[in-house]
N, C-alpha and C positions, 0 to 999 in steps of 0.2 A: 716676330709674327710673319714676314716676310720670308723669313726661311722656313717655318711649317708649311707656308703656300709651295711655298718650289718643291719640299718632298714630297709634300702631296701630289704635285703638277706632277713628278718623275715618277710617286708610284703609280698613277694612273695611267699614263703613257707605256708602262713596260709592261702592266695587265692589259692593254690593249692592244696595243702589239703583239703579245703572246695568242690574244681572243682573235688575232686577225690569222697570222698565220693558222691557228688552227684549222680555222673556217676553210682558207684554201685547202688545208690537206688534207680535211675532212671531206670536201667538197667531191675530193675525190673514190673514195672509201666508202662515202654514207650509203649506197646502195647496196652494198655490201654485207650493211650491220643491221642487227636485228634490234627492234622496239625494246627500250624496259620501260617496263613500268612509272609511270611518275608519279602516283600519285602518294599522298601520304605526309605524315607531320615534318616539320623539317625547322630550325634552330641556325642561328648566325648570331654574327658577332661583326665590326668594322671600326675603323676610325675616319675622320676626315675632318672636314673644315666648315663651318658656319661665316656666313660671309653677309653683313647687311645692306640695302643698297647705299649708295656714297653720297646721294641725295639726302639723308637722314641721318648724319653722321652727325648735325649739330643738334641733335635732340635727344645725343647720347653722352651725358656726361659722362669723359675718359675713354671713350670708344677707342679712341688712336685710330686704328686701319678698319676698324669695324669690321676684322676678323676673330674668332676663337676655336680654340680645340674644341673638336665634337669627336664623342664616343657614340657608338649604335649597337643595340642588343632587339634582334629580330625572332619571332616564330609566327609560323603560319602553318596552314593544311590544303594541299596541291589536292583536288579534286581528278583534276585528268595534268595532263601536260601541260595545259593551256590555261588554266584559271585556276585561284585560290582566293581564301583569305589570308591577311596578315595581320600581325601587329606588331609596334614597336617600341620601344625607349631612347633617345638620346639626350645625352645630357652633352649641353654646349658651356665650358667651365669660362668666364671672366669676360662675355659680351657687354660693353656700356657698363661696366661695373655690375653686372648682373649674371648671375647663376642660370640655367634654362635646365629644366625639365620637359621635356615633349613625350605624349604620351597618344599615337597613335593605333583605330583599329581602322583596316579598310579594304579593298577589293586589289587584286594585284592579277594580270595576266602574260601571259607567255607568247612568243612566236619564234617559233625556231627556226631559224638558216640551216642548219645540218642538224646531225643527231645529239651532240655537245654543244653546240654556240647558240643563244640565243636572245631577242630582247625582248626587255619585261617594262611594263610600264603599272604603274600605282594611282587609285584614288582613295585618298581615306577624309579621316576628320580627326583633329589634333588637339589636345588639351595642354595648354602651356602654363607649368607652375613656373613662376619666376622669384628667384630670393635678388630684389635689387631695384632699380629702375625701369625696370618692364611690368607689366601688369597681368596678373594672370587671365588667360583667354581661351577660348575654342576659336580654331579658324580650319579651313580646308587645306587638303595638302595634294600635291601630284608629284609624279615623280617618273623617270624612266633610266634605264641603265641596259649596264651587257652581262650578260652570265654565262660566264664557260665550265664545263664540267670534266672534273679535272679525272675524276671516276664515276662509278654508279652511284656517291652517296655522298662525295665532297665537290663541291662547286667553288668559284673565285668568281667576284662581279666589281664592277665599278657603278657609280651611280649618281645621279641627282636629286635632290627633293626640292621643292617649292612650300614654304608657309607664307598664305596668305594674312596681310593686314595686321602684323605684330604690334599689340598694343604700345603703347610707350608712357610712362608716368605721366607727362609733359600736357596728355591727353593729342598726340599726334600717334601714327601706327604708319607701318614699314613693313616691308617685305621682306623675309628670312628666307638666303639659300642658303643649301646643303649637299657638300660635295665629297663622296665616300669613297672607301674599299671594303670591302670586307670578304667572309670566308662565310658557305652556309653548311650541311650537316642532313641530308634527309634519311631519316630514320625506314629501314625496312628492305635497304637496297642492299644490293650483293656490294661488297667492301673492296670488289679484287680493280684493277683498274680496267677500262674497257677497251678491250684489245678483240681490233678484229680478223677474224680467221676465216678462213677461205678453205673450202678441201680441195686439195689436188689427186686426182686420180692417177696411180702408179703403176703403171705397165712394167711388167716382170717379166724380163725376155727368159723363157725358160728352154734351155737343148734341149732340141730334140734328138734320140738317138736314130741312126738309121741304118738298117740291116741291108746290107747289098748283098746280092749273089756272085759268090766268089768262084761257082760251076755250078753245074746242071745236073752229072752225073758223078753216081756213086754208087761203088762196089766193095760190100762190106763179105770177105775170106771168112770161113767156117770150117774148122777140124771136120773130119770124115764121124758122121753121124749127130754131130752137134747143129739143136736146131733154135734154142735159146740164144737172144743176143747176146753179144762179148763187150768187153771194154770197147775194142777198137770199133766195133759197130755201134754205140752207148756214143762212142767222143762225136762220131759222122753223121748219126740220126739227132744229134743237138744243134748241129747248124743244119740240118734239114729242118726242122721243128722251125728253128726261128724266123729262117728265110720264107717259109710258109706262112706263119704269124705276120710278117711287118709286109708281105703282100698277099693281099689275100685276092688275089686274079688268078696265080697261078695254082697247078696242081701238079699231083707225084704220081706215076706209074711206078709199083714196086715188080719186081720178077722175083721167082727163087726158080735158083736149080742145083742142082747136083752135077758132079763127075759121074764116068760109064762105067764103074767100078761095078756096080750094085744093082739087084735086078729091075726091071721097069717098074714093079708094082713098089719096092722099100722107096726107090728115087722120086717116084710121084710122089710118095705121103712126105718123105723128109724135104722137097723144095715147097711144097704147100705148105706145111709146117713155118719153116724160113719163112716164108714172105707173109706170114701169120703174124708171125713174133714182129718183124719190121712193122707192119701197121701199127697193132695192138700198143706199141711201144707210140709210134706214132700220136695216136690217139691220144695217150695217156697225159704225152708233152703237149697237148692244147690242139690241135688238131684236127679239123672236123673231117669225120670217116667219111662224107661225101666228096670230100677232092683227094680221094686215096683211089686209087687202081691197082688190084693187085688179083697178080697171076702167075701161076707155077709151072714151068713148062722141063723140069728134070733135068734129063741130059739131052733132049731134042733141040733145044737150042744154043748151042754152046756156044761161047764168047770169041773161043780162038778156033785154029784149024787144024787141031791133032784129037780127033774123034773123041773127045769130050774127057780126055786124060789129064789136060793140065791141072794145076791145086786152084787155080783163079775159077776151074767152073763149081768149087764148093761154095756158093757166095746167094746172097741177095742182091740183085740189081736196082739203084733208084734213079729214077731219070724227073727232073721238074722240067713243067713246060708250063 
C-alpha cells in the first residue's frame, strides 16, 4: 500500500511541475493567444488513492494503512470557462474490508492563471454504496485541484476531494480523503494542439532600377533624302526615351537639318520632316509631347564650318536639358 502512495506522490508531483512550468511560459505568450471557447460537455477518467483519517483506523476491521486504490470516471457541462456542473463515480477496491462505491452530482468552478492553467475547485453531494463494513450514506463532498490543458480538447489535472462523516458499521463515522490524476476530454473543441502564432510583417527589399544619363547630345545621320528613322537613330532615340521616362524634370530640344546640296524650299520640308519622325517616334516610346521641342532649321544652321557640305549635317539633332 505504501508503494501505491509513493507512485501516486511521484505522479502528482511530475503533473505539477509540468502545470507549473507551463504557467511560466504561458505567462508569457498569453497575451498573445486568442480565447476558445470553453464551454461544452466534457468526460474524464483518473486514478488515485483513498486515504481514511488515522484517527479511525481502529473502527476499521483490517484497515492496515487505511489506504486503498481509487478509480474515478467524470462528465460534466462547462457553461462558460468559469463554471459547470459535474458528476462522478469512484470506486475505492478493499478500504476496512469494504468495497466503496461514490456516486456524486455537484457544482465545479474554474480560475484560470493563463489561457491553459487553471484551478478548479468542487461542491457536490455524495451517495456511498458500500459492500463491507461501511454503511451506505449521503454526505457532502469538496474538493480542488490544477488543470492544464494539454490542447483545445484534452486536459491533465491533479486533485483532492473530501467526504464528509463516512459511516462505519461500528456506528462511529470518519472522514474520506481522495487524492487523484486523471485525463479529461471536452467534446466540440478544435483537436489540433494550441499553438500560438504571431504575424510577422515582411519587408521585401525590391531593386530599384535606375536610368542615369550617359550624355545629353545626340545626332542621329540620314542618307540624302531619307526622312524615316533608321536602326541607328531607333538604337539612340531608346535611350533617349528611357532617360526621359526615369526623369521626368528634364526635356529634349529636337533640330533637323539637311546639307546645302538641295534647294531651300526641298531642305526646309526634308529637315521638318526629320525632326517630325524623331518626336512622333518619341512620343510613341512613352513620352509626353510637351517636353519635346522641335525645329527645323535646313541647312542654315549647320553643325561644322564647310558651308553645310559635310554628311554629319544630313542628321536630326537631340539635345536633353
Amino acid at each position: 500500500m505504501k508503494l501505491k502512495s509513493l507512485s501516486l506522490s511521484v505522479l502528482a508531483a511530475l503533473s505539477l511541475g509540468v502545470a507549473t512550468q507551463a504557467m511560466a511560459d504561458d505567462a508569457v505568450v498569453n497575451d498573445a493567444t486568442q480565447s476558445v471557447d470553453k464551454a461544452g460537455f466534457w468526460i474524464g477518467a483518473g486514478m488515485g488513492m483513498g486515504i481514511v483519517d488515522s484517527n479511525d483506523l481502529s473502527n476499521l476491521n483490517g484497515a492496515g494503512t487505511g489506504e486503498a486504490f481509487s478509480s474515478k470516471l467524470e462528465a460534466g457541462y462547462d457553461f462558460n470557462k468559469n463554471v459547470g456542473l459535474y458528476t462522478s463515480y469512484d470506486y475505492m477496491h478493499d478500504l476496512g474490508n469494504a468495497d466503496l462505491h461514490l456516486g456524486t452530482l455537484g457544482v465545479k468552478g474554474n480560475y484560470y492563471f493563463t489561457q491553459d492553467l487553471s484551478v478548479f475547485g468542487k461542491l457536490g453531494a455524495t451517495y456511498i454504496f458500500a459492500e463491507g463494513e461501511i454503511d451506505d450514506s449521503f454526505t457532502g463532498t469538496a474538493g480542488v485541484g490544477l488543470e492544464y490543458q494539454l490542447t483545445n480538447a484534452v486536459s491533465t489535472k491533479i486533485g483532492y476531494d473530501y467526504y464528509q462523516n463516512l459511516e462505519l458499521s461500528q456506528g462511529q463515522d470518519t472522514d474520506l480523503h481522495q487524492v487523484y490524476w486523471g485525463m479529461t476530454y471536452k467534446f466540440g473543441q478544435p483537436a489540433t494542439p494550441m499553438i500560438v502564432t504571431q504575424e510577422v510583417e515582411v519587408v521585401k527589399e525590391v531593386p530599384v532600377e535606375v536610368t542615369t544619363m550617359t550624355r545629353s547630345n545626340f545626332v542621329l545621320p540620314y542618307q540624302t533624302g531619307q526622312v524615316d528613322v533608321n536602326d541607328y537613330g531607333r538604337y539612340n532615340l531608346n535611350e533617349v526615351a528611357q532617360t526621359l521616362q526615369a526623369n521626368p524634370e528634364l526635356t529634349a530640344e529636337i533640330i533637323g537639318r539637311t546639307d546645302s546640296t538641295g534647294t531651300a524650299a526641298i531642305n526646309a520640308k526634308v529637315s521638318e520632316a526629320r525632326a517630325n519622325a524623331v518626336s512622333q517616334y518619341l512620343i510613341d516610346n512613352g513620352v509626353d509631347a510637351s517636353r519635346l521641342t522641335v525645329t527645323s532649321v535646313a541647312d542654315q544652321n549647320p553643325l561644322t564650318d564647310d558651308n553645310g557640305k559635310s554628311l554629319i549635317e544630313r542628321s536630326v539633332e537631340v539635345v536633353i536639358k
